[in-house]
N, C-alpha and C positions, 0 to 999 in steps of 0.2 A: 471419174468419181468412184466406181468399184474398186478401181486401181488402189488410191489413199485411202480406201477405206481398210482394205485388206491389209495397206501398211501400215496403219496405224494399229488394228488386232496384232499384227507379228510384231508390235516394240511391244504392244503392253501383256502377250507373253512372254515375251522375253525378261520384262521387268517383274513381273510375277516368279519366273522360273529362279531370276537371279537374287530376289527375297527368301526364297525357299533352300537356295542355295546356304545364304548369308547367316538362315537361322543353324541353319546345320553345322556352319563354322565358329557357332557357339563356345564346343568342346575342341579341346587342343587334346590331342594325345601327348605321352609323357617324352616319348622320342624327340618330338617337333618343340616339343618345351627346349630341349638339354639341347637341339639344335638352333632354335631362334629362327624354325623357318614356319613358313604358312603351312598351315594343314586344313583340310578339306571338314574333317570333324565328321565321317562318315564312316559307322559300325558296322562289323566289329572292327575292321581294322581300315586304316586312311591309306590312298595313294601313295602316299610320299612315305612308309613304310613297306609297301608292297616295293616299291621301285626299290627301295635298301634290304629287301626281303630280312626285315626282322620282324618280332612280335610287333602288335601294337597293343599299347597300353593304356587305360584310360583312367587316374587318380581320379578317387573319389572326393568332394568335397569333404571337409570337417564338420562333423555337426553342430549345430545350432548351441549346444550345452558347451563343448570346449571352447566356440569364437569366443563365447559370452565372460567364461572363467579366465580367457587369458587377457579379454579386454580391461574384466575388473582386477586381474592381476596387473595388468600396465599403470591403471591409476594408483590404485594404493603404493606400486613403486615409485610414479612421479609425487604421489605426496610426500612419503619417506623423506624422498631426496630432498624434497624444499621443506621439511621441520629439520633436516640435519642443514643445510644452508642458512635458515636461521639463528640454529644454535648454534653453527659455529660464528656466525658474525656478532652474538649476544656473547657469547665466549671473548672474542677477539674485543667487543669493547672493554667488557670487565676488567681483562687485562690491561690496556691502555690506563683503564680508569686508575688501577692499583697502584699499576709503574707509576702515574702522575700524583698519587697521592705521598708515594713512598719518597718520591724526589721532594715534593715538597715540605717532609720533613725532613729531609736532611739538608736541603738548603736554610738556611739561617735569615728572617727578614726577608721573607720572598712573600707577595703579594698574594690575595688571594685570588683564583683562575676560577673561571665558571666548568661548572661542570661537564658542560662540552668540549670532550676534547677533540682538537683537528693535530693536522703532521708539523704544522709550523711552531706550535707551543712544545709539542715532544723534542723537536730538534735544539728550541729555544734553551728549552728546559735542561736536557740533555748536553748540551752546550759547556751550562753555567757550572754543572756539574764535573767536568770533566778541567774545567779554567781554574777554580775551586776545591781540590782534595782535600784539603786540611779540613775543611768543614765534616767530611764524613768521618775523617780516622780520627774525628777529637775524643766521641767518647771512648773508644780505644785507647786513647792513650792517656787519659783519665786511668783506664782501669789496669794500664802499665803501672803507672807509676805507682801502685799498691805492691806490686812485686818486685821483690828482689834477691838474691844469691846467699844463703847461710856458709856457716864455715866448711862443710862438705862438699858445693856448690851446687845443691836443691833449691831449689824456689822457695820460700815462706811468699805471707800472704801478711801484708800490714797495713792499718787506713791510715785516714791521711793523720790523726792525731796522735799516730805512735810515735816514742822520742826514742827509739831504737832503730828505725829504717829511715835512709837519705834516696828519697826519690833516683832512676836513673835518670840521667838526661835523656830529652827527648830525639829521636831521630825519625828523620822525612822515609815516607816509604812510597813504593809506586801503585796506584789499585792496578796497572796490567800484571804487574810481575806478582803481585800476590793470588789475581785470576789463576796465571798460569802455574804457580805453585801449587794452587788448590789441584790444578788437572795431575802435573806432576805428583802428588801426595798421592790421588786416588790412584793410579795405578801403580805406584811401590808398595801401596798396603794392600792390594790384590792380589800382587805377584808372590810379595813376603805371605801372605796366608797361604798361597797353593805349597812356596818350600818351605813350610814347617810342619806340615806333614809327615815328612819326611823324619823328621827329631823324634818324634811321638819312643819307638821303638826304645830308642836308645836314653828318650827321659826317663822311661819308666823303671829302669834299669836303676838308672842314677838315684832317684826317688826312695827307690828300697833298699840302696845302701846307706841313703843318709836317715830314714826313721822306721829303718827296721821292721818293714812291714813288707810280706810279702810281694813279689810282684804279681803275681795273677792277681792278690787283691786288689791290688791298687790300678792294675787292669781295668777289672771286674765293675768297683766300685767308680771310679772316673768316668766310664763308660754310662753306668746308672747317670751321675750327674750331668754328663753332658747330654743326654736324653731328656730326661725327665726334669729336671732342678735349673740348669740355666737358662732354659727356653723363656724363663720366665721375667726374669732377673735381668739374666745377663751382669752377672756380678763380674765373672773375671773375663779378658779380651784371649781366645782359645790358643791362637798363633804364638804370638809373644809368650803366654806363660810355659807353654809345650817344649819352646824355643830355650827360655830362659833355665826352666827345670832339668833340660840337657848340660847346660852349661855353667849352669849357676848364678843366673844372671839378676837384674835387678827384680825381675817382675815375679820372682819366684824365693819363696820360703816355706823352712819346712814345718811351721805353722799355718800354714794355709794348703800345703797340699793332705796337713792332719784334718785340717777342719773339714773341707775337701771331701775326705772319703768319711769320716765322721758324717755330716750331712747325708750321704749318698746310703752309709751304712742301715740305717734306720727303717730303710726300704726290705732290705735283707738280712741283716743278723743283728738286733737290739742287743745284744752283748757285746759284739766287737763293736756299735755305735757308743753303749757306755763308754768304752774301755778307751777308743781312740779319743772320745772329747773332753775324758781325765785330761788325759795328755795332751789335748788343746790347751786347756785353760794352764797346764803348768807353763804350756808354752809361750803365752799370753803372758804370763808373769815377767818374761825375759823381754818380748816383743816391744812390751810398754817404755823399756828405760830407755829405747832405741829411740833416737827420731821418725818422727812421721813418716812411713813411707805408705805406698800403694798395695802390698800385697796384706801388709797389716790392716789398712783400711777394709781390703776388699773381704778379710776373716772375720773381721768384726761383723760385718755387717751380714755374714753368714751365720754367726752363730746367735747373732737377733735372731734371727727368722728359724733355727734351730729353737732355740728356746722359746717361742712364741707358739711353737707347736706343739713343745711339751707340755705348755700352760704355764712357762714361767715368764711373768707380764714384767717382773719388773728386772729382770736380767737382761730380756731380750731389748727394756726400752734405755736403759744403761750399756749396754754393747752397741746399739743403733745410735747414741747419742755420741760415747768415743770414735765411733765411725765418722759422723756429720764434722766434728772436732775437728779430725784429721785429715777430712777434706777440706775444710776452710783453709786449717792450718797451708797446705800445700799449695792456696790458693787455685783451687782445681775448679773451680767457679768464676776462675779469670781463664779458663784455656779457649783462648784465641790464637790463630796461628802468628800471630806478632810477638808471644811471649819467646820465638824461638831465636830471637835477638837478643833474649838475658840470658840465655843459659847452651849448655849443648844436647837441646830436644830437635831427635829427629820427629818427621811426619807419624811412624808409630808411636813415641811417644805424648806427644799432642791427640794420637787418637784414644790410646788407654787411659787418660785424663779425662777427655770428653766423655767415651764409654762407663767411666765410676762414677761421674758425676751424674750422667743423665740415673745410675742405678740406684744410687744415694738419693737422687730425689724425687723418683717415683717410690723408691722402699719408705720415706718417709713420708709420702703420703699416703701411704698402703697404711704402714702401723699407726698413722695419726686418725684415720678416717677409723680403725678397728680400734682403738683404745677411745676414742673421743677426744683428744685431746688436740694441741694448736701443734702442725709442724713447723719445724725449725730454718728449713733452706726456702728461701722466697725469691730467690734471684731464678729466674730460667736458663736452661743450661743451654747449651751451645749443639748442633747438629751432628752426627757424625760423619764420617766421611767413608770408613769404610764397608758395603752394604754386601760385600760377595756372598757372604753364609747367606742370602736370603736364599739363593738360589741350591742351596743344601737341599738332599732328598733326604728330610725326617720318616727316623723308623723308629720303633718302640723296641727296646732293650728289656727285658727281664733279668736277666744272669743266669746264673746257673741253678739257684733252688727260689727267686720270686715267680710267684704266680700273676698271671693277669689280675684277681682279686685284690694283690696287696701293693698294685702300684701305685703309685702316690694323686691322688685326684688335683683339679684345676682349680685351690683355691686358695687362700690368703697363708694357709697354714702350711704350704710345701718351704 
């Protein structure tokens, strides 16, 4: 009886000694961590570092204030995530919603679909659209058959009850191959921007022999406008006129590189601003007996906004008016890339079309909202295609004798 009693004391020291132990293996030192072995957890330093005779180390817990900020930093990232997981699945329906309304108008006689949309009605729909083209390019080619070739071979622009213009026939076109043209156009008019650059040097040259104006001026002056005056506008398309003014090409006259630094002049010497837009307007006298073109258009509509600044209202709304004129005239209010089957218009030119129409009809609603009066262009213009200048680093130009003071401010009157 003594006997089991005495062994029964020697387990339940034992079990006492190996709790005492257990609690003491509480702590891991840093070693036994990076090794993944047991440690004894006894200060200052554990066995199993004594045995590898290195330090032993024991990391201290984080406090109570960091667990807490990085726990409340964990939720508001899982919120984050699931309001951006919604909005994009609220995003993803809108779009579906859009596509399926867009299809439905340009199918003809197509039913009406509930507003819920699933994948079987997209494909459906998608489908019908693709068995079907003629239903999309019709009003297109409605607005062909307005255009046609004058004796120069320009586009004019005639409705349908003119007795001078015979409709062209109509011809089948592909929507892939017109997709892929679109891809094709954007990057030839990217590429054509970077090398006309290049012309700048040798326009300027050209410029001053043909209107007798110096070149640093017209340096000087061009530089002002292309800073300060077209940012706004965007009257003339920079590449092609740079291009043409080398070479003497269509999109360049010497009426519009007068008007040009005339505009620009104003900002820096009011006397050589008189003097050159004398010599606009005489040149305007010639300009007019010529037909429609684009650089004539693009001067008119510069020297509205020239006059509209010197407070002359009814010059400037008579030059914006022969502008609006001679965009209709050119039909530039039909540039669609299909118009490039009447005539022979490359992708640049389809874009300088686009680019003076969309400028035609914001300047006219610019001087219509500033006079009170009704504008003239109600059709909406067309997209452009070329976007590289966005990526331009704008700086501000002075010249050589403007002052920060006298540079022209952000408003209806530049």
């Amino acid at each position: 009886m003594p006997k089991s009693r005495q062994a029964s004391d020697n387990a339940s020291r034992l079990d006492g000694h190996d709790r005492v132990n257990r609690s003491k293996r509480g702590l891991t030192c840093a070693n036994c961590r990076v090794r993944k072995t047991r440690c004894d957890g006894t200060q200052p330093g554990c066995k199993t570092c004594e045995v590898y005779g290195v330090e032993c180390r024991y990391e201290k817990a984080p406090p109570m204030s960091q667990i807490l900020a990085m726990a409340k930093r964990l939720q508001e990232t899982e919120q984050t995530i699931t309001e951006l997981r919604v909005a994009l699945h609220e995003a993803r329906e809108a779009n579906l919603a859009q596509h399926t309304f867009s299809i439905e108008r340009q199918i003809p006689n197509t039913p009406s679909v509930d507003t819920s949309f699933d994948s079987a009605s997209y494909i459906e729909a998608s489908s019908s659209t693709q068995v079907a083209p003629e239903s999309e390019t019709a009003p297109e080619q409605i607005l062909l058959s307005d255009l046609s070739l004058d004796e120069n071979g320009k586009l004019c622009y005639y409705g349908p009850t003119s007795a001078v213009h015979a409709p062209p026939p109509a011809e089948s076109t592909n929507i892939n191959d017109s997709h892929s043209s679109m891809s094709d156009a954007r990057s030839l008019l990217t590429s054509a921007a970077l090398e006309s650059k290049t012309w700048e040097e040798f326009a300027l040259g050209n410029a001053a022999i043909q209107t007798d104006i110096p070149r640093q001026m017209i340096s000087k002056l061009l530089q002002i406008y292309w800073t300060w005056i077209a940012p706004m506008f965007n009257w003339v398309y920079r590449p092609a006129f740079m291009r043409d003014m080398a070479i003497n090409g269509p999109c360049y006259s010497s009426f519009l590189v007068v008007v040009m630094c005339a505009h620009a002049a104003r900002f820096d010497d009011h006397q050589i601003s008189e003097l050159l837009i004398s010599r606009a307007r005489l040149l305007l006298g010639t300009e007019i007996l010529n037909p429609s073109s684009i650089p004539t258009a693009q001067g008119l509509l510069q020297l509205s906004a020239r006059e509209l600044a010197w407070g002359s209202i009814s010059q400037a709304w008579l030059y914006s008016g022969m502008a609006f004129r001679m965009v209709s005239d050119m039909g530039l209010h039909h540039s669609t890339t299909k118009i490039a089957t009447l005539g022979y218009l490359t992708a640049e030119d389809l874009e300088i079309r686009r680019r003076l129409f969309w400028s035609c009809y914001f300047w006219d609603k610019a001087i219509s909202l500033f006079l009170g009066r009704m504008p003239i262009l109600q059709e909406l213009p067309f997209d452009r295609l070329d976007d590289s200048a966005e990526n331009d680093l704008w700086a501000p130009y002075y010249g050589d004798q403007i002052s920060p003071d006298k540079a022209p401010r952000g408003n209806i009157r530049r």
